[in-house]
TIVEXRO-485252 format. One record per atom (N, C-alpha, C): residue in one letter; x, y negated, z. Coordinates in steps of 0.02 Angstrom, whole numbers, plus 50000, padded with zeros to 5 digits. Atoms other than C-alpha are relative to their C-alpha. Layout:
<atoms>
AXYZ/...
</atoms>
This chain:
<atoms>
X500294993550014/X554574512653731/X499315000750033/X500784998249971/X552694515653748/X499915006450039/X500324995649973/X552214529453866/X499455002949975/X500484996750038/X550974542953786/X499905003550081/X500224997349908/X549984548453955/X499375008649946/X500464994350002/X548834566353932/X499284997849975/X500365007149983/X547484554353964/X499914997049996/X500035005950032/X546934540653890/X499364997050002/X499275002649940/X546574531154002/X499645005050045/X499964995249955/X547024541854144/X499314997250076/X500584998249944/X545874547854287/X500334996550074/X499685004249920/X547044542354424/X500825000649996/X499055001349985/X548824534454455/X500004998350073/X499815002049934/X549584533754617/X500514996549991/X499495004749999/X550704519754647/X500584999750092/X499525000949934/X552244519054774/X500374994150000/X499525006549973/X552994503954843/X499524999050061/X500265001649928/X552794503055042/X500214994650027/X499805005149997/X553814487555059/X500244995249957/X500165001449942/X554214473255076/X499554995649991/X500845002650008/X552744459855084/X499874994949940/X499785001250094/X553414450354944/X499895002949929/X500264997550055/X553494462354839/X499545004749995/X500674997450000/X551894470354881/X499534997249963/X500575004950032/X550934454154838/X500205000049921/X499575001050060/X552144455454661/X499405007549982/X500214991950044/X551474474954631/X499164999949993/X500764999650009/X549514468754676/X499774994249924/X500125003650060/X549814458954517/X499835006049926/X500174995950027/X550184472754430/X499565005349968/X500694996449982/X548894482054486/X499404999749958/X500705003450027/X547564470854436/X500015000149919/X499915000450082/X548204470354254/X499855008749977/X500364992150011/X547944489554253/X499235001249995/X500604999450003/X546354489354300/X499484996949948/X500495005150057/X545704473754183/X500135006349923/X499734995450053/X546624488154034/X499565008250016/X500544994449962/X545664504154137/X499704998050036/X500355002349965/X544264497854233/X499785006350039/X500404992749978/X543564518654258/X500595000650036/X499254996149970/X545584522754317/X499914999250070/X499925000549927/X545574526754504/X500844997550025/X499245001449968/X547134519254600/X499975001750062/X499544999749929/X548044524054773/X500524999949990/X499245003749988/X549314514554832/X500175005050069/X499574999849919/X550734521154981/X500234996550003/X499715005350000/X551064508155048/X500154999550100/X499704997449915/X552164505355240/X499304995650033/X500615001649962/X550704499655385/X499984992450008/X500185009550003/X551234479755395/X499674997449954/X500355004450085/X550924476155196/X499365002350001/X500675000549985/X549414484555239/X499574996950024/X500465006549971/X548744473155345/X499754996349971/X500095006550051/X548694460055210/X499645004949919/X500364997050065/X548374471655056/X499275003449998/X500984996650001/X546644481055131/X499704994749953/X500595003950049/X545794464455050/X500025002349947/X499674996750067/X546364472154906/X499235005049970/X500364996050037/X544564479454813/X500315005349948/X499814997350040/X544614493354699/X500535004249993/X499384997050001/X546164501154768/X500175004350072/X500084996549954/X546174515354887/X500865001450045/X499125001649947/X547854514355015/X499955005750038/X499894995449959/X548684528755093/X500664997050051/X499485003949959/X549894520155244/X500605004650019/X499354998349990/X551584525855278/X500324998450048/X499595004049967/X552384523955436/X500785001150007/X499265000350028/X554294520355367/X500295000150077/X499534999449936/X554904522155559/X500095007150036/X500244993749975/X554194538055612/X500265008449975/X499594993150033/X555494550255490/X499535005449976/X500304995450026/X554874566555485/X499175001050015/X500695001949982/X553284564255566/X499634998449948/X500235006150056/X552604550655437/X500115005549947/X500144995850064/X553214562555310/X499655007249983/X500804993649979/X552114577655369/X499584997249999/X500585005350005/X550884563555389/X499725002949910/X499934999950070/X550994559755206/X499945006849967/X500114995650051/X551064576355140/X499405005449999/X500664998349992/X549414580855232/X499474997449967/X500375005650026/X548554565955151/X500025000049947/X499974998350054/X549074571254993/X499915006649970/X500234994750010/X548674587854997/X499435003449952/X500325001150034/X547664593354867/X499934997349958/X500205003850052/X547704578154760/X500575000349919/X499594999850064/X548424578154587/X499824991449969/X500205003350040/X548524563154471/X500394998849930/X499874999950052/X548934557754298/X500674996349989/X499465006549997/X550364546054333/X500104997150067/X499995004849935/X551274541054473/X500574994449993/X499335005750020/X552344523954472/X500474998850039/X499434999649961/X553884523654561/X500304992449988/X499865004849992/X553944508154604/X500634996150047/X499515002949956/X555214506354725/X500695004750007/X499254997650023/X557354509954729/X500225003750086/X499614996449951/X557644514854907/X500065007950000/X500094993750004/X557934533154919/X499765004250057/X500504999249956/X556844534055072/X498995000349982/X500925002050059/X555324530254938/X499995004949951/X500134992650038/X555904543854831/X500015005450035/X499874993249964/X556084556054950/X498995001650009/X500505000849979/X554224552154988/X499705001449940/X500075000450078/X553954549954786/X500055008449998/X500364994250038/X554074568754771/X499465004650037/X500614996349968/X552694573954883/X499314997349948/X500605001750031/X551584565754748/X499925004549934/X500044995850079/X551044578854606/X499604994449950/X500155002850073/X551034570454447/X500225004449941/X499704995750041/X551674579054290/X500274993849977/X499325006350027/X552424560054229/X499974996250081/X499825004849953/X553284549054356/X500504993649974/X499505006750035/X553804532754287/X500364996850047/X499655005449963/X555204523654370/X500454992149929/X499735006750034/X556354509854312/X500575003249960/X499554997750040/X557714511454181/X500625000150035/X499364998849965/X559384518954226/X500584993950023/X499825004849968/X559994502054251/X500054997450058/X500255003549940/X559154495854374/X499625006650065/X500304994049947/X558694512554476/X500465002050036/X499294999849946/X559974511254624/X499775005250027/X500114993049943/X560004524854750/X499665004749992/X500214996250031/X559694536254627/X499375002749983/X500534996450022/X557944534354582/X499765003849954/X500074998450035/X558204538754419/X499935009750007/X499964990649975/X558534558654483/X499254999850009/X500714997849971/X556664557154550/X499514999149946/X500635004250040/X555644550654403/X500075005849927/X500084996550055/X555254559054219/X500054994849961/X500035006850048/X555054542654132/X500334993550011/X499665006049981/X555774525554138/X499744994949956/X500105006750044/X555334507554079/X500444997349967/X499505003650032/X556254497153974/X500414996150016/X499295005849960/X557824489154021/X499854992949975/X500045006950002/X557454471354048/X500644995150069/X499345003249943/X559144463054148/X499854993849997/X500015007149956/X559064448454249/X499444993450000/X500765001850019/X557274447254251/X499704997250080/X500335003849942/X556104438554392/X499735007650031/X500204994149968/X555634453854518/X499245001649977/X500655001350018/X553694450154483/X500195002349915/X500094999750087/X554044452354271/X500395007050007/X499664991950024/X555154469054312/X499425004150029/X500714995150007/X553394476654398/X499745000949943/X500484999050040/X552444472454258/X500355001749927/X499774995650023/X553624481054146/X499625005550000/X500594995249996/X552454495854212/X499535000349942/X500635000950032/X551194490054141/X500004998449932/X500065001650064/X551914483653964/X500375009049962/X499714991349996/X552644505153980/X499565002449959/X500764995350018/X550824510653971/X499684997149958/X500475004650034/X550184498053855/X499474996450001/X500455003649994/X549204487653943/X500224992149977/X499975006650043/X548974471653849/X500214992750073/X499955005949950/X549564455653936/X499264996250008/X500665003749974/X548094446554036/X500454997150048/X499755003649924/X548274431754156/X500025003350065/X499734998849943/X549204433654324/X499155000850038/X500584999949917/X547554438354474/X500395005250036/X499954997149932/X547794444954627/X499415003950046/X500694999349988/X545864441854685/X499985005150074/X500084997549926/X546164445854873/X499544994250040/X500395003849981/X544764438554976/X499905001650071/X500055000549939/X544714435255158/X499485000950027/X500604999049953/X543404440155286/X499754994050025/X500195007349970/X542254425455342/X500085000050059/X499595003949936/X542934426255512/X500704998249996/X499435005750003/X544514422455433/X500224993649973/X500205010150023/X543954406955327/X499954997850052/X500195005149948/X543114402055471/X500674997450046/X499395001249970/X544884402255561/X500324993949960/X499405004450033/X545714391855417/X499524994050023/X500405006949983/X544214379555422/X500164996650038/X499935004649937/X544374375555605/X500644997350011/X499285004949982/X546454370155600/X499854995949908/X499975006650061/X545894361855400/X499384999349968/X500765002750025/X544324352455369/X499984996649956/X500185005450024/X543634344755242/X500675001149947/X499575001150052/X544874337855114/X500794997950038/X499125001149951/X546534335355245/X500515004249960/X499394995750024/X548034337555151/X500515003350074/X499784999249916/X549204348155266/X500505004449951/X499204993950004/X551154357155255/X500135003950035/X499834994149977/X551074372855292/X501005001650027/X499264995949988/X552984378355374/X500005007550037/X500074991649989/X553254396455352/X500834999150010/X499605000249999/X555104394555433/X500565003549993/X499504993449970/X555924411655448/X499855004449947/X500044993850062/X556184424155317/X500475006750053/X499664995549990/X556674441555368/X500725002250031/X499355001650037/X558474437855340/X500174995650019/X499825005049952/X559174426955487/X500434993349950/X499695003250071/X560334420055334/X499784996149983/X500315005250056/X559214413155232/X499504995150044/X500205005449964/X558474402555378/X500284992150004/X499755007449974/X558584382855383/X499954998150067/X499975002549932/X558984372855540/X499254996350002/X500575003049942/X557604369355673/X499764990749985/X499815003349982/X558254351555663/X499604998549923/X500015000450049/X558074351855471/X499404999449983/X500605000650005/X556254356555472/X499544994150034/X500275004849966/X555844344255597/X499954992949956/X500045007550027/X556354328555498/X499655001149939/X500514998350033/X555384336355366/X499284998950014/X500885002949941/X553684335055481/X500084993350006/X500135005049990/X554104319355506/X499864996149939/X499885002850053/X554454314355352/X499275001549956/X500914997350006/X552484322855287/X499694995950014/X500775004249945/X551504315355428/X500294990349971/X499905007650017/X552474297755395/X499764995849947/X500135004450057/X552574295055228/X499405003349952/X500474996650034/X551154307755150/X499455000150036/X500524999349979/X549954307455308/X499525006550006/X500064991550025/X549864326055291/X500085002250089/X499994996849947/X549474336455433/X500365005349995/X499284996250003/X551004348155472/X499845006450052/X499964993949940/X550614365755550/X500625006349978/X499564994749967/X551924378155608/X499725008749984/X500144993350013/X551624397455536/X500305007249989/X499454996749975/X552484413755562/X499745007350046/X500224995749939/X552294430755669/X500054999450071/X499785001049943/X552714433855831/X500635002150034/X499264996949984/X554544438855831/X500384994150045/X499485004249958/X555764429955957/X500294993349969/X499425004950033/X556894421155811/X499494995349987/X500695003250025/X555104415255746/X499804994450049/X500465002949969/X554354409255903/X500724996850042/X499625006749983/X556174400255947/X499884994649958/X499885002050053/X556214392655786/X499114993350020/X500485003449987/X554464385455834/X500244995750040/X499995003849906/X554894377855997/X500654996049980/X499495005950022/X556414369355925/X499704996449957/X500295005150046/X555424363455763/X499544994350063/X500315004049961/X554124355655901/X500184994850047/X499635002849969/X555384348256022/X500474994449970/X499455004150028/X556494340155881/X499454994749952/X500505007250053/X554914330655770/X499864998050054/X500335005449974/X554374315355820/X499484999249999/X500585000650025/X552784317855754/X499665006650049/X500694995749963/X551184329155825/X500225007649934/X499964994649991/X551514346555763/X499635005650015/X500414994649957/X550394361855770/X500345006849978/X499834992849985/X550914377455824/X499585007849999/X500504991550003/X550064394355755/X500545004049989/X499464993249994/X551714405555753/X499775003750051/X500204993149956/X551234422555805/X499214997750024/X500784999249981/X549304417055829/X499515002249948/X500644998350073/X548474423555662/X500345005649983/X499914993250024/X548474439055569/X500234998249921/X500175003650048/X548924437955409/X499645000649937/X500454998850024/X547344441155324/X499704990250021/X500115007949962/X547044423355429/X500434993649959/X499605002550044/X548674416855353/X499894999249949/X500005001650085/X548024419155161/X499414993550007/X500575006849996/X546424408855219/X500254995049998/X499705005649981/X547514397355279/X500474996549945/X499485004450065/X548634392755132/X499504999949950/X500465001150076/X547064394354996/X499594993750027/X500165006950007/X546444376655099/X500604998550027/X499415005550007/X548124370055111/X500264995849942/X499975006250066/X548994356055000/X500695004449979/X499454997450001/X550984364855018/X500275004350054/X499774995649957/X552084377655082/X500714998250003/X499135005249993/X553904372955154/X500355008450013/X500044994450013/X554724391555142/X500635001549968/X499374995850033/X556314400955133/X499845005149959/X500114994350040/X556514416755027/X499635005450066/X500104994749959/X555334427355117/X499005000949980/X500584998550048/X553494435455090/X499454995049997/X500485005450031/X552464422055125/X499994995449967/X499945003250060/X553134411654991/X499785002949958/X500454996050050/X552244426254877/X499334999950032/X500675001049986/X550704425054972/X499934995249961/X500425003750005/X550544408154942/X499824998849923/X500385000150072/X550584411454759/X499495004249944/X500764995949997/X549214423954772/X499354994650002/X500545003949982/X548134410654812/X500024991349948/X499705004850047/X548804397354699/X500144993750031/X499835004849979/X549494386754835/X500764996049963/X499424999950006/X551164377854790/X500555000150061/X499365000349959/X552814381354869/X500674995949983/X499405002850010/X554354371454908/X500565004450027/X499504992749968/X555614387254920/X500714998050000/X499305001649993/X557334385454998/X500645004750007/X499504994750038/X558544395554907/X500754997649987/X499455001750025/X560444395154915/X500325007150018/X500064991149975/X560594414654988/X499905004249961/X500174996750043/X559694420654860/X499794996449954/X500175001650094/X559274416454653/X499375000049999/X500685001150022/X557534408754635/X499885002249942/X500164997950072/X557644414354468/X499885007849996/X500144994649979/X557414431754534/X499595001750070/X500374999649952/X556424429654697/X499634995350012/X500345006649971/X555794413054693/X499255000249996/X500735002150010/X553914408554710/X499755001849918/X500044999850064/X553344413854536/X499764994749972/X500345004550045/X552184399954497/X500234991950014/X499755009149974/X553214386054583/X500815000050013/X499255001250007/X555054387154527/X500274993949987/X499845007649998/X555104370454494/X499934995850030/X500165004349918/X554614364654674/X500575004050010/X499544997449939/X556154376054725/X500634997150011/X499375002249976/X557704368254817/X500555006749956/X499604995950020/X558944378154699/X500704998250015/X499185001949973/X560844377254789/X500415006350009/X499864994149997/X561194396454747/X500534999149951/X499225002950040/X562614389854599/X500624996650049/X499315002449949/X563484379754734/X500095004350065/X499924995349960/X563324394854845/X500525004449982/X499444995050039/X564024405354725/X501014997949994/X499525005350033/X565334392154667/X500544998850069/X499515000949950/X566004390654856/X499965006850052/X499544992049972/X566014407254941/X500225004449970/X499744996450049/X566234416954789/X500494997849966/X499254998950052/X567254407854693/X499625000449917/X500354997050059/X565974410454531/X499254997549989/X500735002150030/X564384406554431/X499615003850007/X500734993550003/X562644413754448/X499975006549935/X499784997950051/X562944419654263/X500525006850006/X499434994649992/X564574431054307/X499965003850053/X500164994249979/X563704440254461/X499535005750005/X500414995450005/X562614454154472/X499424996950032/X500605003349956/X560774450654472/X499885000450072/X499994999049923/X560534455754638/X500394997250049/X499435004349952/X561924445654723/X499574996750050/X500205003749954/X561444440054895/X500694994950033/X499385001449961/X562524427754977/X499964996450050/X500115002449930/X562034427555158/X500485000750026/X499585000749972/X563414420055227/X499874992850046/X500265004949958/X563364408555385/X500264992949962/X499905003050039/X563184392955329/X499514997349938/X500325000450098/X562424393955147/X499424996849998/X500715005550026/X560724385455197/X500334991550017/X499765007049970/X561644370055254/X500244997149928/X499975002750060/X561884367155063/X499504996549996/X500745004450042/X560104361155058/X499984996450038/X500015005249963/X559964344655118/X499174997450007/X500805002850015/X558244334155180/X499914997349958/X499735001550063/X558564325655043/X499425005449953/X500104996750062/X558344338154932/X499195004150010/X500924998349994/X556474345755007/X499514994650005/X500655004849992/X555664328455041/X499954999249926/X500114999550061/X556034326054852/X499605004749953/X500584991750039/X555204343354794/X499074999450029/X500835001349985/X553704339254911/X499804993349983/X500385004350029/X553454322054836/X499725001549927/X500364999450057/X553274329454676/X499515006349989/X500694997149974/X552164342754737/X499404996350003/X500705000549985/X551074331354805/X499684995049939/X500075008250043/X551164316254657/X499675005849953/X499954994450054/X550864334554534/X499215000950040/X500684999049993/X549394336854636/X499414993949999/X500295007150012/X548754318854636/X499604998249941/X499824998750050/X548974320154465/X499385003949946/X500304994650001/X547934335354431/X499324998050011/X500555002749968/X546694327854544/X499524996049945/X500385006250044/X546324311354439/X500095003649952/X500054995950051/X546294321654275/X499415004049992/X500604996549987/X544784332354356/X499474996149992/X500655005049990/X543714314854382/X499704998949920/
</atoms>
């Protein structure tokens, strides 16, 4: 169903989705396809204060921050900051009912959310409009639903976030020149969907040995993070660099747009790095790459979410609900080294590949 807006095209949409960094980098896709369809259309995003960090690069798109910890506060915040403004469309982008509650401090006269399907925790009560039911779709293709709502024509995937030259200059100085190098982003959110210390290590070794690839360590500065370091470093045999918790990650995108690969559970900087068009080797048995995986590198991903299903459930990917998580202790120990040195040889043979094709 096409959306008929007042407006054509409208003066200004506000967009909501404040988390999480994943699917932030998923909605600045969106975004951009709006704009290439309305170039005059003003946008503001609410979005929570971390994904901010990373989305300011973000031209063309004015951000109002949200701090999702702060309750009522944040939401007096918010309804000062919105005071006054009206717009033509706001997109209700997100299912928690902590986002709609926030969702009606925005005057719109349409509020598009998602179709009664897929609008858990009753977003559908908050919205006027809805997209088209598309089931057991890639998270990234149910945003841009939005956008096929309003009739903006399909255009290639951009992002077009661009780093500050003191944060090139940062990637430069740990990757010069033409040095291939494996990024390990080890820790997702979601203690679960973490691989062993031990696991990543013979991985580094296995890089630097047989690929000659320089192997750095990447990550915030959380505890599980900056163990997870200190075991990866202690258990390779190989040289190892350690930037967990030393970059921002505005620093971080620099850093994967001169890298060769990314080694990467389900978590947001596996969507960074396909903001930048790095590839990822994503390690999924927790959660359905076919719904969270790397968008542009599902076929680098360790997929062991069928034999996840198949042994704590009892059942096929097919017979549960898209959304099925199945963080249960355990479940990354399906993916063997094995099974990532294989995904990063054909990463790098795919980029080799690519390479001689350019000469």
């Amino acid at each position: 169903m096409l959306i008929r807006l007042k407006h054509n095209p409208p003066r200004k949409i506000c967009l909501l989705r404040l988390s999480a960094l994943g699917d932030v980098c998923h909605t600045l896709a969106l975004v951009r396809r709006l704009q290439d369809y309305w170039p005059q259309t003003g946008f503001t995003w609410l979005i929570g204060q971390n994904e901010h960090r990373l989305l300011k690069l973000a031209d063309g798109v004015e951000f109002i921050t949200v701090n999702k910890k702060s309750g009522l506060h944040g939401a007096w915040k918010l309804a000062r900051d919105l005071t006054g403004r009206e717009f033509d469309v706001s997109l209700h982008l997100q299912l928690a009912l902590r986002a709609s509650l926030y969702g009606t401090l925005i005057r719109a006269p349409m509020k598009l959310g998602f179709d009664r399907q897929r609008a858990r925790e009753g977003q559908w009560l908050f919205t006027t409009h809805r997209i088209e039911p598309a089931p057991r779709c890639h998270v990234l293709d149910g945003l841009l639903g939005f956008a096929d709502a309003l009739g903006a024509p399909v255009t290639p995937l951009r992002w077009d976030l661009a780093p500050a030259p003191g944060d090139i200059q940062y990637a430069q100085n740990l990757i010069s020149g033409d040095t291939k190098t494996l990024l390990i982003s080890a820790c997702s959110s979601h203690a679960a969907r973490n691989w062993s210390a031990a696991h990543y290590a013979a991985v580094a070794d296995y890089a630097v040995l047989r690929h000659n690839l320089r192997v750095i360590l990447v990550g915030g500065p959380s505890a599980i993070e900056r163990q997870m370091a200190t075991q990866i470093c202690s258990q390779a045999r190989v040289d190892v660099i350690d930037q967990v918790g030393l970059d921002t990650l505005p620093q971080l995108l620099a850093l994967m747009s001169r890298a060769s690969v990314l080694l990467s559970p389900d978590s947001g900087p596996a969507h960074m790095a396909t903001m930048v068009g790095l590839p990822v080797v994503g390690l999924y048995a927790a959660t359905n790459p076919a719904r969270s995986g790397p968008y542009r590198s599902l076929n680098y991903c360790v997929n062991r979410y069928p034999e996840a299903a198949a042994h704590f459930l009892g059942r096929k990917p097919e017979d549960l609900p898209w959304t099925t998580k199945i963080e249960r202790p355990g479940v990354m120990d399906l993916i063997t080294v094995g099974d990532v040195t294989e995904r990063l040889d054909a990463v790098l043979e795919a980029g080799e590949i690519a390479k001689a094709g350019k000469k």
